[in-house]
C-alpha positions as CSV (number, residue, x, y, z in Angstrom):
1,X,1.5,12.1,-8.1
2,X,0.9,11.9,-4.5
3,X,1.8,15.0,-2.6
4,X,6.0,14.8,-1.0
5,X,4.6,16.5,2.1
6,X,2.4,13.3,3.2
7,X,3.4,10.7,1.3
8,X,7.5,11.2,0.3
9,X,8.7,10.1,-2.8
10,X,10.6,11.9,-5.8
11,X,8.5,12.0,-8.7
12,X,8.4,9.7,-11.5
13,X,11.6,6.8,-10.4
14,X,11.8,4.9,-13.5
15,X,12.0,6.6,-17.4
16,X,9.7,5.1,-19.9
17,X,11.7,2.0,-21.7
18,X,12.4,2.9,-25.4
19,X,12.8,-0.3,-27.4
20,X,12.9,-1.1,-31.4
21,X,9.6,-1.9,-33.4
22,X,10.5,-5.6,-33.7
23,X,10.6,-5.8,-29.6
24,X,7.3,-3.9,-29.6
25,X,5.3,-6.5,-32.1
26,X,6.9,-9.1,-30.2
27,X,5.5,-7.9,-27.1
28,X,2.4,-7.0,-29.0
29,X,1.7,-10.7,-29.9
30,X,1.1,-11.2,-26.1
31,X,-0.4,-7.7,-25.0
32,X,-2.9,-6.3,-27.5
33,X,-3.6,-3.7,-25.0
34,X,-0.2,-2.3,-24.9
35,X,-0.1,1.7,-24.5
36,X,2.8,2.8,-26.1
37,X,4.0,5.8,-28.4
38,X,5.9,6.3,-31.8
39,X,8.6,7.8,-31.7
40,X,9.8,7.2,-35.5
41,X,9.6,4.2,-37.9
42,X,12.4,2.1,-35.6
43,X,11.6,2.9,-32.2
44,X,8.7,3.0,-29.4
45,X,8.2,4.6,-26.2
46,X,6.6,2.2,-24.0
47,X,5.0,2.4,-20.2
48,X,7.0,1.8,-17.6
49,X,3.9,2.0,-15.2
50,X,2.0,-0.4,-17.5
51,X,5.1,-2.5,-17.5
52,X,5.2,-2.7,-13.9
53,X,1.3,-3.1,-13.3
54,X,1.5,-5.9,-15.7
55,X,4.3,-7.2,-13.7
56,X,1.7,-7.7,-10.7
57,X,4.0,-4.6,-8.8
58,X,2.0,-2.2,-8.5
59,X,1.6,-1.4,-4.7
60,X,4.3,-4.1,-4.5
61,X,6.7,-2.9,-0.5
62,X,9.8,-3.9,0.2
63,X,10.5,-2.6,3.8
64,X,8.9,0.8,3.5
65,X,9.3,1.9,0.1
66,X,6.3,0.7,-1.9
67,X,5.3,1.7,-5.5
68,X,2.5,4.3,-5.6
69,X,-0.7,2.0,-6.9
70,X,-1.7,4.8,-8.6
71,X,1.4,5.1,-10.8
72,X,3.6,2.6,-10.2
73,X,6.9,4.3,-11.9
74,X,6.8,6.3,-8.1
75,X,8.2,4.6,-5.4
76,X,7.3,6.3,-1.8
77,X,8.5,6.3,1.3
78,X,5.6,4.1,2.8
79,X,6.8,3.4,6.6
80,X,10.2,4.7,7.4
81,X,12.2,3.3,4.2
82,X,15.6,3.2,4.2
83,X,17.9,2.6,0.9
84,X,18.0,-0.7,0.9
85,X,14.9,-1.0,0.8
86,X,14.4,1.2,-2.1
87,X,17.3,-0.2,-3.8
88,X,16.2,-3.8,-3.6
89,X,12.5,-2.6,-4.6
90,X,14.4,-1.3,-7.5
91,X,16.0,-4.3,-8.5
92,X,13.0,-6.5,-8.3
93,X,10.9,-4.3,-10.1
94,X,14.2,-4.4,-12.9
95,X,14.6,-8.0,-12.8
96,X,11.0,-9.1,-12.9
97,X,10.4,-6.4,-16.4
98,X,13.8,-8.0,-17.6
99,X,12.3,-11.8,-17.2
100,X,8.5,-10.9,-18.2
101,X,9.2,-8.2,-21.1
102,X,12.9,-8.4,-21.9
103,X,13.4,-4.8,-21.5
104,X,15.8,-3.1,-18.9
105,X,14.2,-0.3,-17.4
106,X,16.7,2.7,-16.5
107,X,15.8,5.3,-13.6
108,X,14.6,8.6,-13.7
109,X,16.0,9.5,-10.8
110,X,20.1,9.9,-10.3
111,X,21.7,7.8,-7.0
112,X,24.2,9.9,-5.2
113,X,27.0,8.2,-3.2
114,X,29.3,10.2,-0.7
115,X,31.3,11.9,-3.8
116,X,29.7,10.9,-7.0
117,X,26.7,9.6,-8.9
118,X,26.1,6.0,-8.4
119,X,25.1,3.9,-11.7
120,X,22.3,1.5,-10.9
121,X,22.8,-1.3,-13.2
122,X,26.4,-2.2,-11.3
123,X,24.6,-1.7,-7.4
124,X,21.8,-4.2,-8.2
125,X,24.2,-6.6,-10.8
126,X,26.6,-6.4,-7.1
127,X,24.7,-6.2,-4.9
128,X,27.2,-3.5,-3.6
129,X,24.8,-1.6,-1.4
């Protein structure tokens, strides 16, 4: 993780999608190289990061916010980013996993608004930001 005092960011933006074994051997079929962990006999933990570097985004910018090449799941403050930027980074990083993989990646990180927490999924469906 880069270091927050020269390259800002908040740690790891995205969570690690959790889908069903039938998605994962679906995927599978397509990606033999597909890092991934068991969680039980119905589900798998997959990699966002590998999701998103499969997805041609890693080092991807919008404005200033960029994802960290290293790991992709960080998104840093690359040249004076401002929210929209990050938010519409977000979303293309969302929608382009959702078209490749069919999986909806959720964030690690919580979006405060001027009273309460913000819920991602209804900013970029809106585009109310």
């Amino acid at each position: 993780m880069p270091n927050y005092k020269i390259l800002g960011n908040v740690g790891s933006f995205f969570k690690n999608p959790i889908v069903t074994i039938h998605r994962f051997q679906n995927i599978q079929k397509n990606f033999s190289i597909l890092p991934y962990y068991k969680l039980d006999n119905y589900k798998i933990k997959l990699s966002a990061g590998w999701l998103i570097r499969q997805c041609g985004l890693a080092g991807y910018s919008i404005g200033g916010a960029k994802t960290y090449f290293e790991n992709p799941i960080i998104i840093v403050n690359n040249n004076c980013a401002n929210i929209n930027n990050i938010l519409n980074l977000s979303k293309k990083i969302f929608y382009t996993i959702k078209k490749k993989f069919n999986i909806s990646i959720k964030l690690e990180v919580t979006l405060i608004g001027k009273k309460n927490p913000i819920n991602f999924i209804d900013i970029i469906t809106n585009n109310n930001f």
